[in-house]
C-alpha positions in Angstrom: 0.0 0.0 0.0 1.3 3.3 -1.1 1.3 6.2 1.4 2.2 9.7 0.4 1.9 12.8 2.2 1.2 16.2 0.2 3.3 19.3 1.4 0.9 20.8 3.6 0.0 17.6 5.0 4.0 17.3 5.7 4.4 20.4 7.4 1.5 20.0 9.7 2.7 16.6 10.1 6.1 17.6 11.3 4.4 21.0 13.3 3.0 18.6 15.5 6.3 16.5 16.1 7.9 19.6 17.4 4.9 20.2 19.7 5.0 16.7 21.2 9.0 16.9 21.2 8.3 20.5 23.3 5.5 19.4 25.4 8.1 16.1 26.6 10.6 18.9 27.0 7.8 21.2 29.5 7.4 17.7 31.1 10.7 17.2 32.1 11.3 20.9 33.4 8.2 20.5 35.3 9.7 17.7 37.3 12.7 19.7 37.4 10.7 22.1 39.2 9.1 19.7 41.5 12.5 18.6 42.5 13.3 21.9 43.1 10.2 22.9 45.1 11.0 20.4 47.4 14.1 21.0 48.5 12.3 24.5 49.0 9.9 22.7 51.0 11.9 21.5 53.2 14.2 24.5 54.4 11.0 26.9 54.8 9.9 23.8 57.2 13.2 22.2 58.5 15.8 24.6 57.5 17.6 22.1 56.1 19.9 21.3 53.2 21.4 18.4 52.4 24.7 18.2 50.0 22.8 14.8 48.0 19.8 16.9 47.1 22.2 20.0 45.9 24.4 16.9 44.0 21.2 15.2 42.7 19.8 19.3 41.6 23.1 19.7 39.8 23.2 16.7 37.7 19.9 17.3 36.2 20.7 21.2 35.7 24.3 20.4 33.8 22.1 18.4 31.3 19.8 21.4 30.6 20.5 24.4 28.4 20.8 27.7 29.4 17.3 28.7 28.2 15.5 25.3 30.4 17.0 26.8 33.5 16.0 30.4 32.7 12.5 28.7 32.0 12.6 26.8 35.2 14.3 29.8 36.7 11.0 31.9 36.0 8.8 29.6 37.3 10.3 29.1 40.4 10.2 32.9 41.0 6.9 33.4 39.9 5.7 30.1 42.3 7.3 31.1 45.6 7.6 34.2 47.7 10.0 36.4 46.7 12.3 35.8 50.1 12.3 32.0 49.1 13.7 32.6 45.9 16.1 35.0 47.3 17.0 32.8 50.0 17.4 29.9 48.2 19.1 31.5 45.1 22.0 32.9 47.7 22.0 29.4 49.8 22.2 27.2 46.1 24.8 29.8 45.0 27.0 29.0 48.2 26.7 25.3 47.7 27.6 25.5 44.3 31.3 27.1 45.5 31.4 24.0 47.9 32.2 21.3 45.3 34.0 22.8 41.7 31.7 19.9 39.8 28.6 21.9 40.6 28.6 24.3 37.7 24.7 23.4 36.8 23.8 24.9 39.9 26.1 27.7 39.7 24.7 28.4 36.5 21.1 27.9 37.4 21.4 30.8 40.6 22.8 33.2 38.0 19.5 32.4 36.2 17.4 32.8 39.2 19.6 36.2 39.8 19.0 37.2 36.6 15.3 37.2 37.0 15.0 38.6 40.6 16.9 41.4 39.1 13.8 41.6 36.1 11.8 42.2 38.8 13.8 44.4 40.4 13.8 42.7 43.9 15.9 43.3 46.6 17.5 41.1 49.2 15.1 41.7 52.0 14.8 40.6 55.6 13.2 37.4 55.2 16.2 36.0 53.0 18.6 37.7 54.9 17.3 36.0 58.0 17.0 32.6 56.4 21.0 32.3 54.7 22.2 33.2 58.3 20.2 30.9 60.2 20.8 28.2 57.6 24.0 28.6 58.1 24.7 29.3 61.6 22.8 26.6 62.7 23.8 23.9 60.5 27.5 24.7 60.0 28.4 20.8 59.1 26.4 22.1 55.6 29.9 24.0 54.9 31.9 21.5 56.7 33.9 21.2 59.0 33.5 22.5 62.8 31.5 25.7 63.8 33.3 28.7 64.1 36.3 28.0 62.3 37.8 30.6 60.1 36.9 28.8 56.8 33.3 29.1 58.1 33.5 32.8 58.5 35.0 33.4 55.4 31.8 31.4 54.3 29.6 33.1 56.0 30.6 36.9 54.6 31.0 35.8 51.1 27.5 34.2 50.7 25.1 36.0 52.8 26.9 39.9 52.1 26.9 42.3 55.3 25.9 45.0 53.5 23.2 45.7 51.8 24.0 47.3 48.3 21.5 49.9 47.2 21.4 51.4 50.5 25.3 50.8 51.4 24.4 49.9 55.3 24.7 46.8 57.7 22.0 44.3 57.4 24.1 42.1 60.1 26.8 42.3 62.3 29.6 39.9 63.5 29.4 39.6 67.7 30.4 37.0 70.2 34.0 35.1 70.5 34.6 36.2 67.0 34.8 40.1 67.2 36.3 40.1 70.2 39.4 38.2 68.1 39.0 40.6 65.3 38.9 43.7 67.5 41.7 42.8 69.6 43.7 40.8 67.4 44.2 38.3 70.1 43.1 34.3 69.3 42.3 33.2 73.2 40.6 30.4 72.1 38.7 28.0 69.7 35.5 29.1 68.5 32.6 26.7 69.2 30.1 28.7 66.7 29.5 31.8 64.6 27.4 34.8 66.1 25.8 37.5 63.9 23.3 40.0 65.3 20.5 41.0 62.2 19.6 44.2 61.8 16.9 44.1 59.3 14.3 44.8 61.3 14.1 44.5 65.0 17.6 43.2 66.2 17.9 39.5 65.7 20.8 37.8 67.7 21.3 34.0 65.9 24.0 31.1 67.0 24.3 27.8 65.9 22.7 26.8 69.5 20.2 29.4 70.0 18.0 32.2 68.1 16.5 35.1 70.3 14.1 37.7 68.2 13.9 40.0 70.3 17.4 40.9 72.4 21.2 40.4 72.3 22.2 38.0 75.2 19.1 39.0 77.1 20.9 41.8 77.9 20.3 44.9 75.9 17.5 46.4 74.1 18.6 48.6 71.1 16.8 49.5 67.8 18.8 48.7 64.5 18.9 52.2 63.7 21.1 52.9 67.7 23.2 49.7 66.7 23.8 51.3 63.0 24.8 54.7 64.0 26.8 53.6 66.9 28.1 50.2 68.1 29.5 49.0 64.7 33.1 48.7 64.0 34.8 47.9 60.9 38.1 45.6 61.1 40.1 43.9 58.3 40.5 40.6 58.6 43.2 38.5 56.0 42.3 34.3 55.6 43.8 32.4 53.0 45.4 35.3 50.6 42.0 37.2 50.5 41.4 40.4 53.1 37.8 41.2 54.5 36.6 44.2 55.7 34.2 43.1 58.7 31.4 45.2 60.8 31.6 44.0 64.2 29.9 45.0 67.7 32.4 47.7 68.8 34.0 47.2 72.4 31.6 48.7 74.6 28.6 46.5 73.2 30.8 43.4 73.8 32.0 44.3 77.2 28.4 45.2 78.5 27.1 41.9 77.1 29.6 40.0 79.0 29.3 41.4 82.5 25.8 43.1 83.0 24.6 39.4 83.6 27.1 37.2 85.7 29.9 36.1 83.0 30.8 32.9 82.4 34.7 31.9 82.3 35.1 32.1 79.0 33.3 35.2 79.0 35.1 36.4 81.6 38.7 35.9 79.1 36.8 38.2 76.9 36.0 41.4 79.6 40.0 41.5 80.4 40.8 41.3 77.1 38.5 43.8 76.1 39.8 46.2 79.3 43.0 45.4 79.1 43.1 47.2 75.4 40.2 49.5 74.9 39.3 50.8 78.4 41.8 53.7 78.2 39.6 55.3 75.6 36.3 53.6 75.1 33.4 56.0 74.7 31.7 56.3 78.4 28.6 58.5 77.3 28.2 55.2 74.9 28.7 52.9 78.0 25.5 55.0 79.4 23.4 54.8 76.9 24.1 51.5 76.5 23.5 50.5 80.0 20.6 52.2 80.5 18.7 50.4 77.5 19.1 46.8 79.6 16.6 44.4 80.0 18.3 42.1 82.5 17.7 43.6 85.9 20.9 45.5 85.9 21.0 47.8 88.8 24.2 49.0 89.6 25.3 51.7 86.7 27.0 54.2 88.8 29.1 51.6 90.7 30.3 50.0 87.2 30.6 53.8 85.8 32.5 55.0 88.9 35.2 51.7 88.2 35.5 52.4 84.3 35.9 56.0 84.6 39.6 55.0 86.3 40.5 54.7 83.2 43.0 51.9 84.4 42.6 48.5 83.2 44.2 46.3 86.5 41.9 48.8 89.0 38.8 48.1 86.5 39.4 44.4 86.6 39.6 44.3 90.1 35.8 46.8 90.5 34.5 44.6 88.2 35.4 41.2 90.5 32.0 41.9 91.8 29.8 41.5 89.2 31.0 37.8 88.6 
């Protein structure tokens, strides 16, 4: 039996090929998208990533073109909030510089970039909040132990201090951490990594802990106070590349260390901090500070009277009291 096909019936004929071929195609990206969504899914609920999902993501997205992941790319936006796409655009991002083989998802976050920007989106406090706590709470996603300086370095090349269009903080290093960069002084190992956000209301986050509302428990400032004046810049130099880091200036530290009985280690930290600042810390500052406690602290002009000495031995022995 003959069978023959005129021109027109051809091209229809091979019209529809292409539109089965594309709808396959839509099928595929769709449980691209799925797989996607659920990882998601799961850090909005858990805040958890693992490094097999990220290595499963990538080897579907390295088999994709650059136009299937701006597709998928779009989609994702347009299905989540924007702070989920943010947040998981910056999180995917930094996985993508954990492992050298993962240039599908590298590629796929400058697509999900590249649309945010479309859209003209900012990072905003949602995202911001969710890359830190992602990763000050589950430091074994970077590897290695908390708090070590590979972590850090991590930590301000992934989730940005600073937020761009507006040039200010949008988090601040504190703890064991700034006391080392302040002083220059390594007294010890650091267990974890503490940031306070400043996004909103003051956010204090550890990889233990996350208080919304304080610092420590200890004092009660507005972002804009902490802004304009408890924030000190330091440079800080790890594996051939130099940081400039905002950190808690001195007086913030010291206060959050000994207006609440200090621990020992905490204890390291307020001689450390006397012995090389208390000649010329700001004492109006110290004021203000104290007065904006919310731990009980009622003995300001005592600790006032012992700073105002001026001398770090006599301080350290006034302060022998509060411990």
């Amino acid at each position: 039996m003959n069978f023959s096909l005129t021109l027109g019936q051809s091209q229809r004929l091979e019209q529809r090929v292409v539109q089965l071929l594309k709808l396959e195609l839509r099928q595929e990206l769709r449980l691209v998208l799925e797989q996607i969504l659920k990882i998601l899914q799961r850090l909005v609920q858990k805040w958890e990533i693992s490094m097999e999902a990220v290595g499963a993501l990538n080897e579907t997205m390295v088999e994709l073109s650059w136009e299937d992941r701006q597709d998928i790319a779009h989609e994702l936006v347009r299905r989540s909030n924007t702070w989920e796409s943010e947040a998981l655009q910056s999180i995917l991002h930094f996985a993508g510089r954990q492992d050298t083989e993962f240039l599908g998802i590298r590629n796929f976050t400058l697509a999900i970039r590249d649309k945010l920007e479309l859209r003209h989106v900012h990072l905003q406090r949602q995202a911001v909040t969710f890359g830190l706590r992602l990763i000050l709470k589950r430091p074994e996603f970077m590897g290695g132990q908390p708090g070590e300086p590979k972590n850090l370095a991590d930590l301000l090349e992934s989730v940005p201090q600073k937020d761009e269009p507006r040039d200010r903080y949008e988090w601040i290093l504190a703890g064991g951490w700034a006391v080392e960069l302040l002083t220059g002084e390594h007294l010890r190992s650091h267990h974890d990594l503490d940031a306070v956000l400043l996004t909103g209301e003051p956010l204090y986050l550890d990889c233990d802990v996350v208080h919304t509302q304080d610092y420590f428990g200890v004092l009660s400032c507005t972002s804009r106070f902490i802004r304009g004046s408890c924030v000190q810049e330091c440079g800080w130099e790890y594996e051939g590349n130099t940081y400039t880091v905002g950190v808690l200036c001195p007086e913030f530290l010291f206060l959050s260390k000994i207006l609440c009985p200090p621990r020992s280690q905490d204890w390291d930290d307020v001689e450390l901090l006397v012995a090389r600042f208390s000649s010329d810390w700001d004492l109006d500052l110290i004021g203000k500070l104290i007065a904006r406690n919310n731990c009980g602290f009622t003995q300001t002009r005592a600790l006032l009277r012992i700073l105002r000495t001026r001398d770090p031995k006599s301080i350290i022995q006034g302060l022998a009291r509060f411990r």
